[in-house]
C-alpha positions as CSV (number, residue, x, y, z in Angstrom):
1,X,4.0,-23.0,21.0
2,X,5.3,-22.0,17.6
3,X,2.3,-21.1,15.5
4,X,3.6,-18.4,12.7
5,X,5.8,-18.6,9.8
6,X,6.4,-15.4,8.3
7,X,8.3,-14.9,5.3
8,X,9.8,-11.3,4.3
9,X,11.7,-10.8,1.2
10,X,15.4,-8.9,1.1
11,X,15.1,-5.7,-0.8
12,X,12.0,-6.6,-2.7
13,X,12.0,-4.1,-5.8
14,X,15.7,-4.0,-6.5
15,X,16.0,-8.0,-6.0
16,X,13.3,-8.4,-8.6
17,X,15.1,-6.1,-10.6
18,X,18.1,-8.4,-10.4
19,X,16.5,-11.4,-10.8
20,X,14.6,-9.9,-14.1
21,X,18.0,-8.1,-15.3
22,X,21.2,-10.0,-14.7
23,X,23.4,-7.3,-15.8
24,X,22.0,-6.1,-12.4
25,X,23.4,-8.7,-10.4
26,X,25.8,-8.2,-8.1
27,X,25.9,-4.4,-8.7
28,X,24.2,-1.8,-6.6
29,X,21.0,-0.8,-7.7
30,X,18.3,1.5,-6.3
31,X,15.2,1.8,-7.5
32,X,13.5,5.2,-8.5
33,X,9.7,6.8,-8.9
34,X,11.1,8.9,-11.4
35,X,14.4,9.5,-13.0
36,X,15.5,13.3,-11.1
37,X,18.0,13.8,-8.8
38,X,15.3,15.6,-6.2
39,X,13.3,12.6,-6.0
40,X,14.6,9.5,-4.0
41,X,14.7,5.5,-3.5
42,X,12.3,3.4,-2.9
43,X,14.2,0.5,-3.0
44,X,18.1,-0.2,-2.3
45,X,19.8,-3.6,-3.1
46,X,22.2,-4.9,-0.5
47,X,25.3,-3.7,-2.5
48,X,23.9,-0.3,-2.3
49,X,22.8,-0.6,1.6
50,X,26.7,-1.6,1.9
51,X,27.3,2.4,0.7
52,X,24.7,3.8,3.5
53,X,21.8,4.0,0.5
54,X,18.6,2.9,1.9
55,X,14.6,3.5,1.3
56,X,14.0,7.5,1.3
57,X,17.8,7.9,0.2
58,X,17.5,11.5,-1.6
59,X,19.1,10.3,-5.9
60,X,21.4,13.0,-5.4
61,X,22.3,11.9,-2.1
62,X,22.9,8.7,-3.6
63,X,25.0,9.1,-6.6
64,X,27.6,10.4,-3.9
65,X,27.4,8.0,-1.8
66,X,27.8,5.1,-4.5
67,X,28.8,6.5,-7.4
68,X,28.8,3.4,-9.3
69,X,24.5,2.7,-8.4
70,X,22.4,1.7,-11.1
71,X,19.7,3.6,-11.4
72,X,16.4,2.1,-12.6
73,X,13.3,3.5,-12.8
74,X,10.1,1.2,-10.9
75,X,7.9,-1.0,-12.9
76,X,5.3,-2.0,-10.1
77,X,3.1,-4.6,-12.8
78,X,6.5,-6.8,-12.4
79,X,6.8,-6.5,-8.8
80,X,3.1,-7.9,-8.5
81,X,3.7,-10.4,-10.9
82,X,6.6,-11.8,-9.5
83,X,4.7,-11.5,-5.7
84,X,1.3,-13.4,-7.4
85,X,3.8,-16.2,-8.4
86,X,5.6,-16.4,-5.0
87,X,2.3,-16.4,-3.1
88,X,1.5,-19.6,-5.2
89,X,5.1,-21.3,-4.8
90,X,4.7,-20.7,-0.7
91,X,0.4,-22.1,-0.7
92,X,1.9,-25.3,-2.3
93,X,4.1,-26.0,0.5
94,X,2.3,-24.0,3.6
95,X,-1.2,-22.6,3.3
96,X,-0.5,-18.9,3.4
97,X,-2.6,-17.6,6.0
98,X,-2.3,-13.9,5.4
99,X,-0.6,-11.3,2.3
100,X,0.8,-8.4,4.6
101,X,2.8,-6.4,1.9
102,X,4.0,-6.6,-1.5
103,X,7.4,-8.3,0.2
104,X,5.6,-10.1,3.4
105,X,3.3,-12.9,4.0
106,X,2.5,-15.7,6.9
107,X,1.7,-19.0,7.3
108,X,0.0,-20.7,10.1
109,X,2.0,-23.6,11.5
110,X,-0.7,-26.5,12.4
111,X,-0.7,-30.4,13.8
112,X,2.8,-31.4,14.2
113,X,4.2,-28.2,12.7
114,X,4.8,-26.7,15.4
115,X,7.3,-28.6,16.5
116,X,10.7,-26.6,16.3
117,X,12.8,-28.9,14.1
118,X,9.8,-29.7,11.6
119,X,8.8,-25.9,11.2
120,X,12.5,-25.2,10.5
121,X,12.6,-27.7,8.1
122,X,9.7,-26.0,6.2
123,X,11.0,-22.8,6.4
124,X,14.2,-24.2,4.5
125,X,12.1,-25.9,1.8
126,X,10.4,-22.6,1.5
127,X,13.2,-20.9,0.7
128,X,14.6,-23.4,-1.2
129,X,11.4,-23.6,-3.4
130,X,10.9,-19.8,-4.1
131,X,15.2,-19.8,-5.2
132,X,14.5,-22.6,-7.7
133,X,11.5,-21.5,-8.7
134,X,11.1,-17.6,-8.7
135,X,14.7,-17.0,-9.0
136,X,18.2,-16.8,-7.5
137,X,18.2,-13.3,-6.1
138,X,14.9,-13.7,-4.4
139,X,16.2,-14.3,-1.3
140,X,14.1,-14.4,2.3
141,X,14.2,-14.1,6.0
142,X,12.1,-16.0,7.7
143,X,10.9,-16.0,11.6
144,X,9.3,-19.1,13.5
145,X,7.2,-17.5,16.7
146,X,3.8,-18.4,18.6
147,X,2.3,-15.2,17.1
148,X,2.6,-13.1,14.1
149,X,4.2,-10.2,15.6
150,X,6.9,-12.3,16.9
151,X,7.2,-13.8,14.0
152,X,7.7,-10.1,11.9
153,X,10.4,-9.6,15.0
154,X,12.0,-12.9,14.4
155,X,12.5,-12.2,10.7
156,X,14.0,-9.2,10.8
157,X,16.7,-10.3,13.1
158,X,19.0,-11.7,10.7
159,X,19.3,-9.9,7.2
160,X,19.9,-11.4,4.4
161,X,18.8,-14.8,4.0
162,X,17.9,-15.4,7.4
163,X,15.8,-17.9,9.3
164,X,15.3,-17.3,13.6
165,X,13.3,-18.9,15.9
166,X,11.9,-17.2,18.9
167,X,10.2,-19.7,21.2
168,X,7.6,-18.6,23.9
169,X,10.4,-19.6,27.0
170,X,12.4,-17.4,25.3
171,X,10.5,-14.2,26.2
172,X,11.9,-11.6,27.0
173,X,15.4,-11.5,26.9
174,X,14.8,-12.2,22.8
175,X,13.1,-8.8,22.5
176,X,14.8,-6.7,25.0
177,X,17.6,-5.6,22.4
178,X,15.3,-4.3,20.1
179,X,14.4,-0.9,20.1
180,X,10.7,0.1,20.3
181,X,10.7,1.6,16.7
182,X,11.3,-2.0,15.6
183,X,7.6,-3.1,16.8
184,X,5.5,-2.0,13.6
185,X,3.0,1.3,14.9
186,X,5.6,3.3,17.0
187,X,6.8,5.4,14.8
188,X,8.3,9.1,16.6
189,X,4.7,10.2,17.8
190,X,3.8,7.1,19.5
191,X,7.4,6.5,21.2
192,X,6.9,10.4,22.9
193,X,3.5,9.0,24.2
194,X,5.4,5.9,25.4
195,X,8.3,8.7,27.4
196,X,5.4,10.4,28.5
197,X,4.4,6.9,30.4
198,X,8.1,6.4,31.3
199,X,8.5,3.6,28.8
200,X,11.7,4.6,26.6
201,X,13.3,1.2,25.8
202,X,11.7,-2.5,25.1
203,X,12.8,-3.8,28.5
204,X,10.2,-0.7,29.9
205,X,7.3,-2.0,27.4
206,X,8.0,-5.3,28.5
207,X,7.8,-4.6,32.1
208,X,4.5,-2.0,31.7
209,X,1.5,-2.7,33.3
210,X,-1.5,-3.8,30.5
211,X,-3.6,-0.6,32.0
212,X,-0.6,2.0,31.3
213,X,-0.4,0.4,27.9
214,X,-3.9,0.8,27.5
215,X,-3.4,4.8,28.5
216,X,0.1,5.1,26.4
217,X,-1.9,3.6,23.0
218,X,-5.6,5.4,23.9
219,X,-7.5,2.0,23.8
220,X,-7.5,-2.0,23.5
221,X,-4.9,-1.4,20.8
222,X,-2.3,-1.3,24.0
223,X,-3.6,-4.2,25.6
224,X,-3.3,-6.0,22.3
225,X,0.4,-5.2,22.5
226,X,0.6,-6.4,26.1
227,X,-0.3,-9.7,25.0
228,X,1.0,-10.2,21.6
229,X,4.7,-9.4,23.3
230,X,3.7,-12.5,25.6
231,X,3.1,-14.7,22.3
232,X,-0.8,-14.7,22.7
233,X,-2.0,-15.9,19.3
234,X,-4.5,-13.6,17.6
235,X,-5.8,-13.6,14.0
236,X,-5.6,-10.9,11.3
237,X,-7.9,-8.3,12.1
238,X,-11.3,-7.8,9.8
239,X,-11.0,-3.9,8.3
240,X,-13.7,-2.4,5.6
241,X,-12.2,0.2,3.5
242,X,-13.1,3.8,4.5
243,X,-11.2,5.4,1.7
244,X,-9.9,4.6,-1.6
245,X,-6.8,6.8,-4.0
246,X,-4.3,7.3,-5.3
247,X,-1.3,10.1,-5.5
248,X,1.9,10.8,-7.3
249,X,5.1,12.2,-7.8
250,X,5.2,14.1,-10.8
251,X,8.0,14.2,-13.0
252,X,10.0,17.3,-13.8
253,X,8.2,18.0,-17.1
254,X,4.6,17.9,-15.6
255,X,5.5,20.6,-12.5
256,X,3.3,22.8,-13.3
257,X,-0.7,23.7,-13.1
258,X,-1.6,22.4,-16.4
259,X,0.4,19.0,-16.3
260,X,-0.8,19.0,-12.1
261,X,-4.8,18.9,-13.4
262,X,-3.6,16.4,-16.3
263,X,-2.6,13.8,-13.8
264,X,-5.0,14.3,-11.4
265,X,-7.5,13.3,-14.1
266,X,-5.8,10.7,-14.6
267,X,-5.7,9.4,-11.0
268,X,-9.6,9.8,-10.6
269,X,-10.2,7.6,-13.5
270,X,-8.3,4.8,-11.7
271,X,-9.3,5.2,-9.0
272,X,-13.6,5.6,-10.2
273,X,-13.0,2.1,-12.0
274,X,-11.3,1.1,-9.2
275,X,-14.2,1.4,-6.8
276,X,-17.0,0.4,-9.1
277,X,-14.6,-3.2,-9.3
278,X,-14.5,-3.3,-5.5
279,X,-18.4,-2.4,-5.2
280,X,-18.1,0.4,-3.3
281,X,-20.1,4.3,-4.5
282,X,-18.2,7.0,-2.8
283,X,-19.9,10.2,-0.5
284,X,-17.0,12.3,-0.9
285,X,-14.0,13.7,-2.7
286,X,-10.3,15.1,-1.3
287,X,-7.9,16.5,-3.6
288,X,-4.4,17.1,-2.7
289,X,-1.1,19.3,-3.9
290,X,2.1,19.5,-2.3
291,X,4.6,21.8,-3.2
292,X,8.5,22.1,-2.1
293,X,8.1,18.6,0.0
294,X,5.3,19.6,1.9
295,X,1.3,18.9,2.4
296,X,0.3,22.8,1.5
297,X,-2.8,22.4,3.8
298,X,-2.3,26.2,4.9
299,X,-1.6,27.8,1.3
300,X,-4.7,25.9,-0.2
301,X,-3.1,22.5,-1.2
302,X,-6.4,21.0,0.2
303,X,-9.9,21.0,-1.0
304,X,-12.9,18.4,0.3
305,X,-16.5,18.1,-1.0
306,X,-19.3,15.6,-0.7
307,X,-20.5,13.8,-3.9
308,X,-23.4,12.4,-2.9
309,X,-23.4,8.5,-3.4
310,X,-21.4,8.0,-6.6
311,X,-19.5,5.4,-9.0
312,X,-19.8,8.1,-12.1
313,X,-16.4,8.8,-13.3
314,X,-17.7,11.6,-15.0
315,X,-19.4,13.5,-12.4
316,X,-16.4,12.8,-10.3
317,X,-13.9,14.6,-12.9
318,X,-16.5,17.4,-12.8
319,X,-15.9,17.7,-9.4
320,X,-12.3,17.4,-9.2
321,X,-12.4,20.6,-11.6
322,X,-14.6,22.8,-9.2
323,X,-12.1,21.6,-6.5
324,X,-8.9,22.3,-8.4
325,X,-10.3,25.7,-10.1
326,X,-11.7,26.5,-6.5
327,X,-7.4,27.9,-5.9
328,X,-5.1,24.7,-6.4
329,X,-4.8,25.8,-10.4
330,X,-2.7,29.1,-8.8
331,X,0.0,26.8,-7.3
332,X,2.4,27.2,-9.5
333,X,5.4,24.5,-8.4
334,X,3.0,21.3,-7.7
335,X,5.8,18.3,-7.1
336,X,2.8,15.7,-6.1
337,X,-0.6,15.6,-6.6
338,X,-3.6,12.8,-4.9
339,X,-7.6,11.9,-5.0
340,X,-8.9,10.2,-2.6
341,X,-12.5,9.1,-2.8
342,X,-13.6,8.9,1.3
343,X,-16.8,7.5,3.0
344,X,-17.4,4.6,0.9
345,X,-20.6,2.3,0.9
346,X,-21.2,-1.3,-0.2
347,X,-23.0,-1.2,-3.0
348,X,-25.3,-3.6,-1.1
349,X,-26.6,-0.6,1.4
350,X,-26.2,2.2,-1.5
351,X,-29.7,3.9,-1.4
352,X,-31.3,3.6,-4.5
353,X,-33.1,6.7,-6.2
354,X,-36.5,7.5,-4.5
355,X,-38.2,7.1,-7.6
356,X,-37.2,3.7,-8.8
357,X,-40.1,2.5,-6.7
358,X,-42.5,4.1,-8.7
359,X,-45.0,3.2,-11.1
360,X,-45.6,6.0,-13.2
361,X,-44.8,9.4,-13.2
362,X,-48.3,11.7,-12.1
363,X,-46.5,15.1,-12.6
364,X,-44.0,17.0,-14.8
365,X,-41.8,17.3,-11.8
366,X,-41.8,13.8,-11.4
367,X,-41.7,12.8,-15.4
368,X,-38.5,14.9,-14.9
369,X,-37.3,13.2,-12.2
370,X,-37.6,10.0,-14.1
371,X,-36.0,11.0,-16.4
372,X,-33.0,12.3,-14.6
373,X,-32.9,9.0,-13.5
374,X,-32.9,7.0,-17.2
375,X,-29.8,8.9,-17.8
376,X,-27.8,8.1,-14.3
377,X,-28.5,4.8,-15.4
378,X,-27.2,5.2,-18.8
379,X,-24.2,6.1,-17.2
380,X,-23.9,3.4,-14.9
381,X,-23.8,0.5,-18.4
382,X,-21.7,3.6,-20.0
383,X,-19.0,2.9,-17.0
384,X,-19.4,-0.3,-17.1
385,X,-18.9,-0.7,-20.7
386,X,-15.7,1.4,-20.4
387,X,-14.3,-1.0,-17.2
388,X,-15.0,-3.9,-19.9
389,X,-12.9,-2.5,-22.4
390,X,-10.3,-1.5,-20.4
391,X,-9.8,-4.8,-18.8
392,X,-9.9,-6.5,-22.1
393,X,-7.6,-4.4,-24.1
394,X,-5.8,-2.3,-21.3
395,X,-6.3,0.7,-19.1
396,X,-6.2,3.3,-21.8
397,X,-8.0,1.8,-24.4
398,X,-11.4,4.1,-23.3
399,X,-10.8,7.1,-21.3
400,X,-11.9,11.0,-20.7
401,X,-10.0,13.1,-23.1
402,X,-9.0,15.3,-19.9
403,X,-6.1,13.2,-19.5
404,X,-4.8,12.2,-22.5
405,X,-1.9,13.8,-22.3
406,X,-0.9,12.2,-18.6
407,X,-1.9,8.7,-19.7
408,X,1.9,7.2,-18.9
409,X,2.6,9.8,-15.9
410,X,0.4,7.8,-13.1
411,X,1.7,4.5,-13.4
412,X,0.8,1.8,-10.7
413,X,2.2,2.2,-7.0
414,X,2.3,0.0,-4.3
415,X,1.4,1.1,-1.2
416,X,2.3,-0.1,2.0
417,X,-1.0,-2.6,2.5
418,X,-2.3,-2.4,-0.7
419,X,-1.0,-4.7,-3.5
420,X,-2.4,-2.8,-7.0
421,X,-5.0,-5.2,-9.3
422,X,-3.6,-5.6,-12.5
423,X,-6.8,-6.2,-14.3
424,X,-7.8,-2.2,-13.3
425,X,-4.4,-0.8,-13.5
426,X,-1.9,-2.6,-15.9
């Protein structure tokens, strides 16, 4: 029974850049974090794939490689845009059940949808919608399966502009091509657990017991797999955010301790607003260096502390200082910095201070302690205030003077599952 429709759009970032850019069009294009020949692509259009330039393609690497590329630098508020109004063309036509990436989403098939010949006739009025209306370069691969992992499989069978069907009598000989690294999760550590269990190709998976899958993966997580590869339909899974940051590659000009603390100022801030938005206080802090294209965990590129319960932005800068003065400042070739605020609680179960509960205050200690608390409140509508600004006239309209001068170095990224809010980080 065909149940999932999942879209996946060719070469997100650099077809939005054509679309937005004719010039573009037609040309290869890769798109950049930062304009230096040691960083690298995060995008490739499908003239540049045609020269062997891909995502993670070194600049350098790829102005010999296609020495005619276009190089452009990655404006992420566009790439949400353009996602926001695809999202809206796609719910008009098929209710979309889930946003899995910036370039990825899936409908549920219902009813008499499910049908092969009426689901592919969606699929083509889906893509035929989102050309018309979005743009001509936003082109899409599509896979109709019983489940969403097929469907994933299915779509990336057939590159660009594709549309595949994998039906539930079809299983296995669909899948038994692939190679394991195409199923989302195995990545090089999980497929040496997988030769450990004598599975080394999808044909092995296949074939594998549900209890040595369960051993290979640690958990349910394998006997997930053993069903989702047999088109058992499953829904997406309910998370709650444990952490919440943000990190980046900074540009030549900033490679150094002083520009380093500048931007990681700036990253707090976003990310503080951030978590007041999503109602979350955080209980602890991790700040982060790397130098020469490594995680300096063993020189002192890591430092962790507990904050308490906390939304203050100010308190958390304080912080970040004691960390970064604690022996990050004596790094002295930082090429990427990150915060990340960890062990977050709803601000439904935050625990209140002990004494908002009381009365009056019968001692100096306590008088004190009240008073203490008058101020943390002042700085709760102080944040607030600031959030309210920035979301009417834009992110830097109010902001700590500690990072003035990186205000344009942080812009907004895209991570993998995380599509950035505009309202907190245009």
């Amino acid at each position: 029974m065909l149940r999932s429709l999942f879209i996946d759009f060719n070469s997100y970032f650099a077809s939005v850049e054509q679309q937005l850019n004719p010039a573009l069009r037609g040309r290869p294009v890769g798109v950049v974090p930062v304009m230096a020949d040691s960083s690298c692509c995060i995008a490739a259009s499908y003239e540049a794939k045609a020269f062997g330039v891909k995502t993670g393609t070194r600049v350098s690497d790829a102005k010999r490689m296609c020495p005619g590329i276009a190089l452009v630098l990655a404006d992420h508020a566009k790439y949400v845009e353009v996602h926001q109004q695809a999202v809206a063309v796609v719910d008009r036509l098929a209710q979309v059940r889930q946003v899995v990436s910036i370039d990825e989403m899936e409908c549920e098939l219902t009813g008499r949808w499910r049908e092969r010949d009426r689901a592919v006739a969606l699929a083509q009025q889906i893509k035929a919608a989102l050309l018309a209306e979005v743009g001509e370069c936003m082109r899409t691969s599509i896979g109709i399966a019983p489940n969403t992992l097929l469907g994933k499989l299915a779509s990336d069978m057939h590159k660009p502009d594709g549309l595949t069907v994998i039906e539930l009598h079809e299983l296995p000989e669909r899948l038994l091509h692939l190679p394991l690294s195409a199923l989302q999760g195995i990545g090089p550590r999980m497929r040496e657990r997988l030769s450990r269990c004598g599975i080394e190709t999808m044909a092995q998976l296949y074939a594998a017991p549900r209890d040595l899958l369960h051993t290979a993966w640690g958990g349910l997580a394998g006997d997930d797999m053993y069903d989702r590869l047999r088109g058992r339909w499953y829904g997406p899974r309910a998370t709650v955010a444990r952490s919440l940051g943000h990190s980046h590659v900074l540009p030549p000009d900033l490679r150094h301790p002083t520009g380093a603390r500048e931007v990681l100022h700036r990253l707090t801030q976003k990310a503080a607003m951030r978590l007041r938005k999503q109602g979350f206080y955080a209980t602890a802090m991790q700040v982060f260096v790397r130098c020469d294209h490594r995680w300096q965990r063993e020189s002192g590129g890591e430092r962790y502390a507990h904050v308490g319960e906390t939304q203050d932005t100010g308190f958390l800068l304080h912080t970040l200082d004691q960390l970064w003065f604690s022996g990050l400042h004596l790094l002295q070739r930082p090429q990427a910095v990150g915060v990340q605020l960890c062990g977050l609680v709803l601000a439904s179960q935050h625990t209140p201070d002990l004494f908002d509960s009381l009365e009056e205050a019968p001692t100096a200690r306590a008088a004190q302690t009240r008073q203490n608390h008058e101020v943390h409140r002042d700085r709760a509508r102080l944040m607030s205030a600031m959030d309210a600004l920035n979301r009417t006239h834009g992110k830097n309209a109010v902001y700590f003077a500690s990072a003035h001068h990186a205000l344009d170095a942080a812009p907004m990224r895209i991570a993998f599952n995380r599509i950035p809010d505009l309202e907190t980080e245009r």
